[in-house]
C-alpha positions as CSV (number, residue, x, y, z in Angstrom):
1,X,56.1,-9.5,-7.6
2,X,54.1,-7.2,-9.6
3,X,50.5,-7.0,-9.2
4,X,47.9,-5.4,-12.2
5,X,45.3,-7.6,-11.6
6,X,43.5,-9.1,-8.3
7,X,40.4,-11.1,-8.5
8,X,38.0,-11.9,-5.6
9,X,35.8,-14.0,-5.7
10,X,32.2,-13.1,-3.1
11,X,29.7,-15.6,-1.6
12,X,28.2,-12.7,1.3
13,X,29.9,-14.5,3.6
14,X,32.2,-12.8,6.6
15,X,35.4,-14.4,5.4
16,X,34.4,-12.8,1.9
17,X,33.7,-9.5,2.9
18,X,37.4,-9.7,5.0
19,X,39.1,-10.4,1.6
20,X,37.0,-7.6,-0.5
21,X,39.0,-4.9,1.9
22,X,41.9,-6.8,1.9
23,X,42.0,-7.3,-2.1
24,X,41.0,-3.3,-2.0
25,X,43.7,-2.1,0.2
26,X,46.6,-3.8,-2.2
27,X,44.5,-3.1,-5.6
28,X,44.5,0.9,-4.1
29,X,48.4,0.6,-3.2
30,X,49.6,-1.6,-6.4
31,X,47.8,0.7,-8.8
32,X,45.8,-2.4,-9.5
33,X,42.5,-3.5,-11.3
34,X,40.2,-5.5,-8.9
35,X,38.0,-8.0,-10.6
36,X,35.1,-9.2,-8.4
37,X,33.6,-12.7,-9.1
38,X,30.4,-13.6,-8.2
39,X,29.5,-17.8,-9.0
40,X,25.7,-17.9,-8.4
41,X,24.8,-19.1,-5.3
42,X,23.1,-22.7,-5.1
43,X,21.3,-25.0,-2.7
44,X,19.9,-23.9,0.7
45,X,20.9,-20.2,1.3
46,X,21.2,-18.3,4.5
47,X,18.1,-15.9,5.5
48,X,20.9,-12.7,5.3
49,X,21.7,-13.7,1.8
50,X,18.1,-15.2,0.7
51,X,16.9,-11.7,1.8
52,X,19.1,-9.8,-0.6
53,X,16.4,-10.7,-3.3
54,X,12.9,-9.0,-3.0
55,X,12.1,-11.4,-6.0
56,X,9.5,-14.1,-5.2
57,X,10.9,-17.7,-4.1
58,X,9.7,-20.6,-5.3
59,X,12.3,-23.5,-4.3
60,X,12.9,-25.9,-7.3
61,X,12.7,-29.4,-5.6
62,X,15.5,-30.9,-4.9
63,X,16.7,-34.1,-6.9
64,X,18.6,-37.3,-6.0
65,X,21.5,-37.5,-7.9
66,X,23.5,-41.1,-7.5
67,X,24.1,-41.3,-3.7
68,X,23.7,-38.2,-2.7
69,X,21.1,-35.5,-2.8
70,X,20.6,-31.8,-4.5
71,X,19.0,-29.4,-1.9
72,X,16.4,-27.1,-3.3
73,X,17.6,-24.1,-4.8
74,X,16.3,-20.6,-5.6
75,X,14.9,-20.0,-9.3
76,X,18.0,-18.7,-11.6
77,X,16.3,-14.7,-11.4
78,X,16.5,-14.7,-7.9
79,X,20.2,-16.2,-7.8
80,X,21.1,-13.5,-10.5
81,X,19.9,-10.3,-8.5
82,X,21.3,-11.8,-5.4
83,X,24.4,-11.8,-7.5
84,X,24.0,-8.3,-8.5
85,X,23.5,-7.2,-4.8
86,X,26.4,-8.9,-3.5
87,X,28.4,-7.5,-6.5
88,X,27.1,-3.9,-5.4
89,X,28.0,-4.1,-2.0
90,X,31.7,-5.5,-2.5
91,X,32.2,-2.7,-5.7
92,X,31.0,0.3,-2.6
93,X,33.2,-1.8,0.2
94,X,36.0,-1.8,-2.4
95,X,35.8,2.0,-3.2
96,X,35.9,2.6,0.3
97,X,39.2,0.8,0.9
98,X,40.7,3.3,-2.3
99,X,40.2,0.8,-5.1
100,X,39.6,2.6,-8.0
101,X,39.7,0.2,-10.8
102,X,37.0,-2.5,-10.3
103,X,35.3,-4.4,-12.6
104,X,32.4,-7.1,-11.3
105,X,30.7,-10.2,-13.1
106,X,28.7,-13.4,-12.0
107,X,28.7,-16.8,-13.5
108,X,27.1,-20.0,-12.8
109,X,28.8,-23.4,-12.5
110,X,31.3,-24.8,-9.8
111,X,32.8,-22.4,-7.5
112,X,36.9,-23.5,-8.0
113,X,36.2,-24.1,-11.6
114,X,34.9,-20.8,-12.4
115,X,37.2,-19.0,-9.7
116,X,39.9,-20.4,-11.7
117,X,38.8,-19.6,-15.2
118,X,38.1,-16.1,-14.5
119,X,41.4,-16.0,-12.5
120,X,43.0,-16.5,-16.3
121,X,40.9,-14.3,-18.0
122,X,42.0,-11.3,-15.9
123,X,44.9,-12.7,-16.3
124,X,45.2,-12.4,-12.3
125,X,48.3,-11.9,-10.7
126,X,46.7,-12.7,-7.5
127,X,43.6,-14.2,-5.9
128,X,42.3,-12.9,-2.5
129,X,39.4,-15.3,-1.3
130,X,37.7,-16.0,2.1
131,X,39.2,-19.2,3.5
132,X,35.5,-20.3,4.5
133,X,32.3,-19.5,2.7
134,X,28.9,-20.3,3.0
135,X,29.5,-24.4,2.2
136,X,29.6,-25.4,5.7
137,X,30.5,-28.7,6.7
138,X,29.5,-30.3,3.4
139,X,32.5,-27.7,2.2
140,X,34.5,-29.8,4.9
141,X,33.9,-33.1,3.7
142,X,33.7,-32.6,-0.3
143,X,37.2,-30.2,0.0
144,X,36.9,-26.2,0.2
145,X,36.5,-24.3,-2.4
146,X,39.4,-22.4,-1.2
147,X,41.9,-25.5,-1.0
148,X,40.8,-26.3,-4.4
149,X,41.9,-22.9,-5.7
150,X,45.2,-22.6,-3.8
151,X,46.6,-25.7,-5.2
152,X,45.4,-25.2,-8.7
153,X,45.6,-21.5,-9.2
154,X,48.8,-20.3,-11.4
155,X,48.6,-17.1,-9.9
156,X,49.6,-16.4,-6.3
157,X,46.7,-16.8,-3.5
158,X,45.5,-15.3,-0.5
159,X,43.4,-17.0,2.1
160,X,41.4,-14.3,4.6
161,X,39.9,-15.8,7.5
């Protein structure tokens, strides 16, 4: 298998920054481009991740939608330079590992959906993901975002736990 292109998608979480180094370490021995995806961050965020963003927080209310219901979630500028944090710290954890070809972005929308869509614009060879992320037990029930992206990716994928 040849291997020019890894993406990795990055939520801050532990299992994420496992699959950064991982994703480094082959990007630096493959000669390979490492793409690092960022899809903004929504609902209730951790204090580690919340505190990323010096910007002020003002919670939009949350919203019933159907049966179930939206938690609040931090206004779009705040999600954005969270983004841009977490994108900063992966790009230096990368470097460190010998990548030396990295390009970042950040898009809004649903996790596997973008994951997958960006996976095809880089026209990734492989994925490298966390096998947990921030979702918690709601991740559980509704299916992970990183089962979603194993059995839909055309590309080869790596779970990191």
């Amino acid at each position: 298998m040849e291997v020019k292109n890894i993406l990795v998608p990055i939520d801050g979480s532990k299992h994420s920054d496992k699959a950064v180094k991982l994703a480094a370490d082959l990007a630096a021995k493959y000669g390979a481009k490492l793409h690092l995806l960022q899809v903004l961050l929504h609902g209730r965020l951790p204090d580690d991740i919340r505190k990323l963003s010096d910007k002020p927080s003002k919670p939009e209310p949350g919203m019933a939608v159907g049966a179930g219901y939206v938690e609040p979630s931090e206004p779009p500028e705040v999600l954005e330079d969270i983004a841009d944090k977490l994108l900063e710290k992966a790009e230096e954890s990368a470097k460190a590992e010998g990548a030396t070809e990295i390009e970042k972005a950040k898009t809004g929308g649903i996790a596997a959906e973008e994951i997958l869509e960006n996976a095809d614009k880089a026209n990734a060879d492989l994925i490298v993901m966390g096998s947990r992320g921030l979702g918690g037990l709601k991740g559980l029930l509704a299916g992970s975002v990183s089962y979603k992206v194993q059995n839909l990716a055309k590309c080869s994928v790596i779970t990191v736990k």
